[in-house]
N, C-alpha and C positions, 0 to 999 in steps of 0.2 A: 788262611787269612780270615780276622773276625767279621763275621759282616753284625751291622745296625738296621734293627729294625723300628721302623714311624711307620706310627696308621693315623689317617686321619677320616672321617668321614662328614659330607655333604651332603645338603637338601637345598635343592634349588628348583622352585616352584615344584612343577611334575617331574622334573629330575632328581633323579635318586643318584649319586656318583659316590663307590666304595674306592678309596687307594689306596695300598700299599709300597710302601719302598724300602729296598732293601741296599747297602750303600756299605762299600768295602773301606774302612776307616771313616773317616769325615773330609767327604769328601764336598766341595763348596759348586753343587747343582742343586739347583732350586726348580722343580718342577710346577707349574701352575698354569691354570684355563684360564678364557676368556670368552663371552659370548658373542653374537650376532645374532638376536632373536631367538632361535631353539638351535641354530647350531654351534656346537662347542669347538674349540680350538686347544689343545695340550700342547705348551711351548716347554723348553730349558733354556735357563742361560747356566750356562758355563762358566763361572767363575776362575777356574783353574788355571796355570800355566800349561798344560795339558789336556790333548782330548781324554774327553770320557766316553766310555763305551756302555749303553744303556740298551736292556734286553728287556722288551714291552709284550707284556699277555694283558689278556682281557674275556671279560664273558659281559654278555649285554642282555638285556632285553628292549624290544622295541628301540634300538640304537645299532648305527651303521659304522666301522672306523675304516678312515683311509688308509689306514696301516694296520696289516693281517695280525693277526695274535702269532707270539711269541716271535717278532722280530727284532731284530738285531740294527740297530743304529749307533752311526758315532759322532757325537757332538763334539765340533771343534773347540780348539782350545780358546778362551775368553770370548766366545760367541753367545750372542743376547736374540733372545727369539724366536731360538730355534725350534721352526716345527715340528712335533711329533707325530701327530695326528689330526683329523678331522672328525667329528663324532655326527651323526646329524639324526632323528626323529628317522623311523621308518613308516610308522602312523603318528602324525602330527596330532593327533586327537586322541592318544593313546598316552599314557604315561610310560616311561622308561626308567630301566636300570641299568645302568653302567660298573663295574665293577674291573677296575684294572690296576696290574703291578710292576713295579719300574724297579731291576736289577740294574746295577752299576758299579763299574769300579774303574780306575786310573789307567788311562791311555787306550792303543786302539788293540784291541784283542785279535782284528784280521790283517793287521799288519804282514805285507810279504814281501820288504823290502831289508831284513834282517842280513846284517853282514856276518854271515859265522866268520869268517880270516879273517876277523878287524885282531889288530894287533892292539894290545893295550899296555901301558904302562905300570909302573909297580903304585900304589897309591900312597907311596910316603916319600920321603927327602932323596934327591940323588945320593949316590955313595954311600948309601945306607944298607947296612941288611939286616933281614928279617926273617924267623923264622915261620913255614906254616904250623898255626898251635892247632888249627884241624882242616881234614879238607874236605873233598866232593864226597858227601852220603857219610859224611863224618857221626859217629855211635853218639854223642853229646845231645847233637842242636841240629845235624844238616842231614837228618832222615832222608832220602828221598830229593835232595837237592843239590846242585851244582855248586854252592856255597865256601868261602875259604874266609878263614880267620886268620888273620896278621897279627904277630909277635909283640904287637907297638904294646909300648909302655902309656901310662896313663899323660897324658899333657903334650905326647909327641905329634907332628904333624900329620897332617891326612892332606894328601892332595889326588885330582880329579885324575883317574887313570882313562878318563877319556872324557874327552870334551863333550858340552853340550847344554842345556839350557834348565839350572834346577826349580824342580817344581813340588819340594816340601823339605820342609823345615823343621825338624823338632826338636829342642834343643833344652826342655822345662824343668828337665825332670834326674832325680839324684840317687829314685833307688835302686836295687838289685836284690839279686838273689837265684839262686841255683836250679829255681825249677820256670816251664812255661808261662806261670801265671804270671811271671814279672813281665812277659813280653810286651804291656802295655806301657812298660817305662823304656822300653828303646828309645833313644835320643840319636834319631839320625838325620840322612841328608840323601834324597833322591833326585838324579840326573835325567833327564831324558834326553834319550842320545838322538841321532839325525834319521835312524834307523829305525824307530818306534820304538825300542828298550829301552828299559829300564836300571837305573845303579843306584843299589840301597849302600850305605856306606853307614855301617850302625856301632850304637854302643859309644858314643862321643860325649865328651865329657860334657858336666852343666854347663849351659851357656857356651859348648864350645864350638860352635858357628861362624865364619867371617862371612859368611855369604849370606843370601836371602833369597826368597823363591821371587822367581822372574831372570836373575841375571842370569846371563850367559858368561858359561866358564868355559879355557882351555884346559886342552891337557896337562898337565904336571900342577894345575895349578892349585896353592894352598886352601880349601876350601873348611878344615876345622881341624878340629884336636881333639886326640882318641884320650878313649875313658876306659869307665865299667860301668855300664848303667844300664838298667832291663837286664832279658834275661842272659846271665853271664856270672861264669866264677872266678873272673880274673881278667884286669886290662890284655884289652886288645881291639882291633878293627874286623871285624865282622866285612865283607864284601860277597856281592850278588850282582850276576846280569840275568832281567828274567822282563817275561811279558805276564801281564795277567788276565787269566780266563774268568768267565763272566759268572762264576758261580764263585768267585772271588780265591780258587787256588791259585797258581803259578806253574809258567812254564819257565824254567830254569835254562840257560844256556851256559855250557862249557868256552870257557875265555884262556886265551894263546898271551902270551905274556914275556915282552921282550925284557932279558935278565942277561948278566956279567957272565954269569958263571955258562951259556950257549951261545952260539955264534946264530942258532935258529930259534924265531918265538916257540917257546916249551908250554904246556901246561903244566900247572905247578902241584907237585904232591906234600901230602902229610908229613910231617918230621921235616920237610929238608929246609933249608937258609937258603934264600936270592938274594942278590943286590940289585938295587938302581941304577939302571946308565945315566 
């Protein structure tokens, strides 16, 4: 995953403060201090429908932080004020530098409440079937990842293969093309499930969104309509369940998938057609 880099730097009287931040997509955390005489305060608010997971370093001089270097915090979702740290003067009569870096990316990365048996549903219309066009560690697109691509034709339905509350939207964008570089034009729709996972549901057509980030979706339910768009050589649904680690890769998980064609949730492979109950 691409991360974004902002540098910004400050001069505040005798304080010197250098920041960096590093941010997995654009993600809507806004970091910023406040004083009480010589002591500094670092808050976030949280913007997101979603926690964010922020991993803070630092080097100082003549400066003290309530929170150790290179620790690990998760700001909850739509939270305003959230403390970071405490900075304060070691020699009040000394000048100081500060110097610290704020890594982040989307939901909680210690998450341990993961349901591996959650049974999920097919993400398209009942009574339909589909074939997988590639699947787990698939040679294309899904190096390394747990990921499956659906059969869907371009304008056909996509619905939530499991419920939960989505918190991104993107829906702008019309082009494509057969290598990585397109992957900034994905047009999708991420769920956060009750479990701290994540469901990327990508490749959906222009403007093909019925939903918006905040509400709360069931399962089966219609949430857009599949395309071709980013990186892709041919309509179809893209699907992932994963958590992300704070150097902004992903941890992928394997999904059990109740279908017509077994009486037991199967995992789904390469080449074969499922139906919808």
């Amino acid at each position: 995953m691409k991360l974004r880099k902002m540098r910004k730097i400050f001069f505040i009287l005798l304080a010197v403060f250098y920041t960096t931040s590093f941010a997995q997509d654009s993600i809507n955390l806004k970091i910023y201090r406040e004083n009480i005489g010589k002591t500094y305060y670092l808050y976030a608010d949280n913007e997101e429908f979603a926690p964010v997971s922020v991993e803070y370093t630092f080097t100082s001089e003549n400066m003290s932080s309530s929170l150790a270097d290179k620790s690990l915090l998760i700001i909850p979702a739509a939270k305003k004020r959230h403390q970071i740290t405490e900075l304060k003067p070691i020699d009040p009569n000394m000048g100081t530098k500060f110097n610290y870096d704020v890594y982040f990316v989307l939901g909680d990365v210690n998450t341990t409440a993961v349901k591996h048996d959650f049974v999920y549903s097919l993400p398209f219309e009942k009574n339909k079937k589909h074939q997988i066009y590639q699947g787990y560690n698939g040679s294309f697109s899904h190096h390394n990842s747990f990921s499956l691509d659906f059969s869907l034709k371009e304008g056909e339905k996509v619905n939530a293969a499991r419920g939960g509350k989505v918190v991104s939207v993107i829906t702008g964008n019309s082009k494509n093309c057969q290598t990585k570089e397109c992957a900034k034009y994905n047009n999708r729709i991420v769920i956060l499930h009750d479990d701290g996972t994540l469901a990327e549901y990508v490749h959906l057509k222009y403007c093909g969104s019925v939903v918006k980030s905040g509400e709360d979706v069931a399962t089966g339910q219609l949430i857009g309509y599949s395309g071709n768009t980013g990186w892709s050589k041919g309509p179809h649904l893209h699907f992932s369940v994963y958590i992300n680690n704070i150097d902004g890769t992903r941890k992928y998980l394997k999904t059990k998938f109740k279908v017509a064609e077994s009486s037991t949730p199967v995992y789904l492979s390469e080449k074969h057609t499922y139906t919808n109950l």
